[in-house]
C-alpha positions, 0 to 999 in steps of 0.5 A, a space after each residue: 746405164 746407157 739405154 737406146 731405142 731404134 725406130 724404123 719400118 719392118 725390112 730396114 734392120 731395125 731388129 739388126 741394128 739393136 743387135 749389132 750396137 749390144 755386140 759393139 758394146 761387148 766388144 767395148 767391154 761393156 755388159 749389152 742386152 739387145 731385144 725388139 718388139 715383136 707382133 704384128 710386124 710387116 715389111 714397112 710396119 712400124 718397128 722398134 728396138 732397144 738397146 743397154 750398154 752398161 759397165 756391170 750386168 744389167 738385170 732389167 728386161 723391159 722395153 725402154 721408156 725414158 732412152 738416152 738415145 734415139 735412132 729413127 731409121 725413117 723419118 717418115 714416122 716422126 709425126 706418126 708414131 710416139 718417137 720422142 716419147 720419154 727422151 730425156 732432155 740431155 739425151 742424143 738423137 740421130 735421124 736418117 735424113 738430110 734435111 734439117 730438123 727444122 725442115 722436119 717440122 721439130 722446132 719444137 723439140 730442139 727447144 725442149 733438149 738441153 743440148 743441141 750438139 746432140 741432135 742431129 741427122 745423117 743422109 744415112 740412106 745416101 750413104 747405104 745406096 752409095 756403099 752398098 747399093 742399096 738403101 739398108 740404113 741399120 749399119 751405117 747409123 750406128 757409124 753415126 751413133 758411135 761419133 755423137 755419142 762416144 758411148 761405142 767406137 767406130 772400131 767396135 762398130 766394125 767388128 761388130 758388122 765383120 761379125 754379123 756379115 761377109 765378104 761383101 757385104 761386109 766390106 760395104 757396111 764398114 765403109 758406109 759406117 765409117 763415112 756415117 762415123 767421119 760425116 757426123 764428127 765434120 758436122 760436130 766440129 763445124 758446129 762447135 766452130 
């Protein structure tokens, strides 16, 4: 099983996010389960979301503890909440950001992860102003989630966003997706260089 948990602030598609990634996954022919934290949640209120992908069905409900995957919609909760809490050390992160995780002040934990390949940040907010005209990361993240991890496909990805939006809007989610998707797989092939 293959468990991801979305972090971000009330209004940035956190909710959305797990959701689309649970739809990709099924579209990929895997078993997906997407659900969020809810309480007291406001617009810019910490907020946080999981999703599993799995070959069989999934029979667990409760939240994720130990994920092999992170998103952090905003990284200004890097140092405020409990982000990296139970990643495992082989595990994927993807930051919305475009500094370096050096310049966000996460030395420490690109020494504790296994591989570093699978650490990485993604102006994905550029990325959504320029596609879409404004800064809604959610969708352009799991462009950049399908290339790190390979666990779904930029196409799945598409189809999920075609499903959820129109016309558009629609059209701007993919696109920015995509070039979230090609900019991640640059840098992969640059760093293996």
């Amino acid at each position: 099983m293959f468990e991801v948990r979305i972090h971000g602030r009330g209004g940035q598609g956190v909710v959305t996010a797990a959701e689309l990634l649970s739809v990709a996954a099924f579209d990929g022919s895997k078993h997906a389960q997407a659900f969020p934290s809810f309480g007291w949640e406001r617009t810019r209120a910490p907020v946080v979301s999981w999703c599993r992908m799995h070959d069989a069905t999934i029979r667990t409900r409760e939240p994720i503890a130990e994920p092999d995957a992170l998103i952090v919609q905003d990284p200004t909760l890097l140092h405020q909440v409990a982000v990296f809490s139970g990643l495992k050390p082989d595990g994927y992160v993807l930051i919305n950001s475009s500094r370096t995780f050096e310049e966000l002040g996460l030395t420490d934990l690109l020494e504790k992860m296994e591989h570093r390949e699978r650490l990485m940040t993604l102006p994905a907010t550029e990325l959504a102003r320029e596609h879409l005209g404004r800064p809604m990361p959610n969708a352009v993240l799991l462009g950049g989630f399908a290339a790190i991890t390979g666990e779904v496909s930029i196409e799945a990805v598409e189809m999920a966003i075609r499903d959820k939006f129109k016309g558009k809007l629609a059209d701007g989610n993919v696109a920015a997706a995509q070039a979230a998707h090609d900019h991640v797989k640059e840098r992969s092939l640059a760093a293996a260089d």
